[in-house]
Every structure is written in structure tokens, then in C-alpha cells.
N, C-alpha and C positions, 0 to 999 in steps of 0.2 A: 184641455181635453183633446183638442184638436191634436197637437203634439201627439199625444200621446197612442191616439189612432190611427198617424201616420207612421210613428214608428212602428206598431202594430202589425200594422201592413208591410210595411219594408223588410220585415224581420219574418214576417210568415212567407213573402213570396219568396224571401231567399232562401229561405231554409228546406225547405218545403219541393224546390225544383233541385231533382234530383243530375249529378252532372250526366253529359252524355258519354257515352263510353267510346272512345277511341277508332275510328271505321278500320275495320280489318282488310287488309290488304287481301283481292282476292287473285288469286292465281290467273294469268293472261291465260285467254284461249287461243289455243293455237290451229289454225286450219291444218285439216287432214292432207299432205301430199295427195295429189290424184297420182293411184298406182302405174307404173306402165306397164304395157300390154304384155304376155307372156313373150318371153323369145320364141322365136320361128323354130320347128320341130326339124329335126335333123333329115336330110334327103328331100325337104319341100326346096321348091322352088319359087323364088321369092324375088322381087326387084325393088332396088332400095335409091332412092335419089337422096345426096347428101353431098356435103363436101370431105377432099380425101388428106386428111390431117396427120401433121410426125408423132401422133399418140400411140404409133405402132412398134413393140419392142424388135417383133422380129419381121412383123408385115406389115403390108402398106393397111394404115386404116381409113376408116372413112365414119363420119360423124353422121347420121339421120336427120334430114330437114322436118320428119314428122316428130320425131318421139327423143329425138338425140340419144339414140342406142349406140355403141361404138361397135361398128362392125369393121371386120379382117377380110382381106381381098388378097386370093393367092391366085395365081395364074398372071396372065401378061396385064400391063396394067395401060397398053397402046401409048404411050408415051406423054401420059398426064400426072400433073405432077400435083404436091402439097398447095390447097386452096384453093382449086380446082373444083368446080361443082359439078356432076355427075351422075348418070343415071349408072345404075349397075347391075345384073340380071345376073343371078347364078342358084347354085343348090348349095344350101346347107350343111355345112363337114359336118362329120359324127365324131371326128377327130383332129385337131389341129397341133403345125409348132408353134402356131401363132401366140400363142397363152394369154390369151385377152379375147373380149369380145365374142360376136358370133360369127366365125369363119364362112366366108362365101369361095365354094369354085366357081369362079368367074365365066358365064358362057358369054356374057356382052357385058362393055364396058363404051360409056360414050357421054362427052360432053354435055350437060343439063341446060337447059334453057332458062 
């Protein structure tokens, strides 16, 4: 009898638990980019500190220590060169041949601390 109630039981809890179904993979979340800030409106005046890098096809550029925006620097460039960190004060082109970035006319241009 005993037998007989242990298989009983062996045979109801197996039968009886039903299997688990498989955990579905759920899609990673991915964090939101923090957007950057709109570009500078054309004829403002603006001062941008960054370093001035060869990413410029037809002008010298310069990369943003804030936002790392690629901006274009036309006018004299006082004799500083690629790597060069840099403060840079100028007005906003409404047109450039630079074809990149946002074109600054340079009214001061000077070595960054």
C-alpha cells in the first residue's frame, strides 16, 4: 500500500506541474542621446573655446570643448596651428565655402588656457 501511494504521488506531482515556458528575450533599453544644443543663428556673435583640428575640407576647423560641435574659422588664424586649444570670438556666416560645420568670421582668435 505504501508503494503504491508513493507512486501516487510521484506520478500526480509530475504530471500535474505544468513546464515553464521558455523566458523571452526582452529587447535592451537603450538610453536617449542627450540632444545638442541648436546651432548658433546666423550674424550672432559667439565665442567658442576648443581645439583647431584637420577635420576641415576647405577651412581650418576647430572642435568645441563644450558640446564638440565642428565649427569653420575663416579669417587669419594668427599663426596657430592643428591641436592647438583655443579660444575663438567671431559672427556666424549665413554663407560659407567651408561645407561643414558652423562658419565663424573670426574677430579674435587666441590661445586657450
Amino acid at each position: 500500500m505504501r508503494l503504491f501511494m508513493l507512486a501516487t504521488i510521484a506520478l500526480v506531482s509530475g504530471c500535474c506541474t505544468a513546464p515553464r515556458p521558455a523566458p523571452v528575450d526582452q529587447p535592451a533599453r537603450v538610453a536617449s542621446p542627450t540632444p545638442k544644443p541648436s546651432p548658433p543663428k546666423p550674424d550672432s556673435s559667439i565665442t567658442v573655446i576648443g581645439v583647431l583640428t584637420d577635420e576641415g575640407v576647405e577651412c581650418q576647423a576647430l572642435r568645441s570643448d563644450s558640446d564638440q560641435r565642428l565649427y569653420t574659422i575663416g579669417g587669419n588664424h594668427a599663426g596657430l596651428k592643428n591641436g592647438d586649444h583655443v579660444k575663438v570670438t567671431g559672427t556666424v556666416a549665413r554663407m560659407s565655402v567651408c561645407q561643414q560645420g558652423v562658419t565663424l568670421a573670426v574677430t579674435s582668435i587666441e590661445k586657450a588656457e
